[in-house]
C-alpha positions as CSV (number, residue, x, y, z in Angstrom):
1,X,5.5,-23.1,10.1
2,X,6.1,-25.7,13.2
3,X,5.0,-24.0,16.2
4,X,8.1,-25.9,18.4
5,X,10.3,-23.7,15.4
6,X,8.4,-20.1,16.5
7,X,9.0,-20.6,20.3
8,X,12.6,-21.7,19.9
9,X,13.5,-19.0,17.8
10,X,11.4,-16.3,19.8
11,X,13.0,-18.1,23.1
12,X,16.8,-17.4,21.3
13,X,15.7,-13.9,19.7
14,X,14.0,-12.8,22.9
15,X,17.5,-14.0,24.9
16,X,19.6,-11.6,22.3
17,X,16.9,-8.6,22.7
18,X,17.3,-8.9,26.2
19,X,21.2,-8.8,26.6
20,X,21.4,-6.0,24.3
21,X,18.6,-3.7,25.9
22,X,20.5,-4.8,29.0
23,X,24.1,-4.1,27.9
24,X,23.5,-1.3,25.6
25,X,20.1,0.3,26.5
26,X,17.3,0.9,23.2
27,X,19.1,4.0,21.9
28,X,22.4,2.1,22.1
29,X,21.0,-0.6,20.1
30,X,20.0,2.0,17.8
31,X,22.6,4.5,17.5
32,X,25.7,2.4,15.4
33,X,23.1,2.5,12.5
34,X,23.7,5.8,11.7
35,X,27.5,6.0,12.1
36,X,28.5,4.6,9.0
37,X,26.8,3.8,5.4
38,X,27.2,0.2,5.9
39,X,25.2,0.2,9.4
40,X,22.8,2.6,7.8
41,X,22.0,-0.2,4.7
42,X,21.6,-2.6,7.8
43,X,18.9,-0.4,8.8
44,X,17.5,0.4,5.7
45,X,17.3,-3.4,4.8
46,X,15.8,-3.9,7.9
47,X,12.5,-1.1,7.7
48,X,12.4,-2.8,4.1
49,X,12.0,-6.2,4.7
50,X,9.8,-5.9,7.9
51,X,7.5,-3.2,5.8
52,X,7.1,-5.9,3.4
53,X,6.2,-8.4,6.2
54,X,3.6,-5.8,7.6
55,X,1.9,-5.8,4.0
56,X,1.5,-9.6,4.3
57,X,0.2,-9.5,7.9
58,X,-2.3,-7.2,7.1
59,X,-3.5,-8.8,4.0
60,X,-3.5,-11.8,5.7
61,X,-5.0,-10.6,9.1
62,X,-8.1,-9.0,6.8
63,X,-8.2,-12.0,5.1
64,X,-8.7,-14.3,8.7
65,X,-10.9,-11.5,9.9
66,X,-8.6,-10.6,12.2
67,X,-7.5,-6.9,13.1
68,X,-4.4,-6.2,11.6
69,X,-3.7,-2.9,14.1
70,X,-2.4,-5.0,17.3
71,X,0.8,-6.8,15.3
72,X,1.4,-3.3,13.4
73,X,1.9,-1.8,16.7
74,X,3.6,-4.4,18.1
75,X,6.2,-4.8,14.4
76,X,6.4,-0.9,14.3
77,X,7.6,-0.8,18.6
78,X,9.6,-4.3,19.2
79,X,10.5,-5.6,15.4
80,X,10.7,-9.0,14.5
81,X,8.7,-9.7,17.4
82,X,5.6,-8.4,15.8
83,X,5.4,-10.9,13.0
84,X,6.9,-13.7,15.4
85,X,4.0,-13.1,17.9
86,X,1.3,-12.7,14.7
87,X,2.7,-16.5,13.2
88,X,2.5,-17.7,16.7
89,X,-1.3,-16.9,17.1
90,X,-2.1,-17.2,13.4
91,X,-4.1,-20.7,12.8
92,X,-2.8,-22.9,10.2
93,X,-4.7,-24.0,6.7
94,X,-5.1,-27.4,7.8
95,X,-6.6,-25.8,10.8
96,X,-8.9,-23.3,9.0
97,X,-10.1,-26.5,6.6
98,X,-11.5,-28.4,9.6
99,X,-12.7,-26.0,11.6
């Protein structure tokens, strides 16, 4: 993936985040998921997708010889921020061919 792509989108993502935590506070972001069915399959989609995304990173990570724990943490606390901050630091194949 373009690096230029993983700043721009962590630059727009990390905008949102902020305006939220800022308007609503963490537990306000939080809370609407568990008023309705609908906002809870938003949720549950959510924990789904990003526990499949913390399978890769591990495998992955283990793979580069990196340690996995640091972008668990950081997927488990912040989110999508996790696996932003893991692509943005992971080296790409044509990068692992040369060097």
């Amino acid at each position: 993936m373009q690096r230029s792509l993983l700043v721009f989108t962590l630059i727009l993502f990390g905008a949102l985040s902020a305006m939220a935590l800022w308007q609503s506070g963490y537990w306000g972001i939080l809370a609407p998921h568990f008023q309705s069915f609908g906002e809870g399959q938003v949720l549950a989609d959510l924990v789904i997708a990003l526990s499949l995304v913390m399978v890769w990173m591990w495998r992955d990570a283990k793979a580069a010889g990196r340690n996995p724990w640091p972008w668990m943490i950081a997927t488990l606390t912040t989110g999508s921020f996790g696996p932003l901050f893991y692509l943005l630091t992971r080296k790409s194949a044509e990068a692992e061919k040369v060097g």
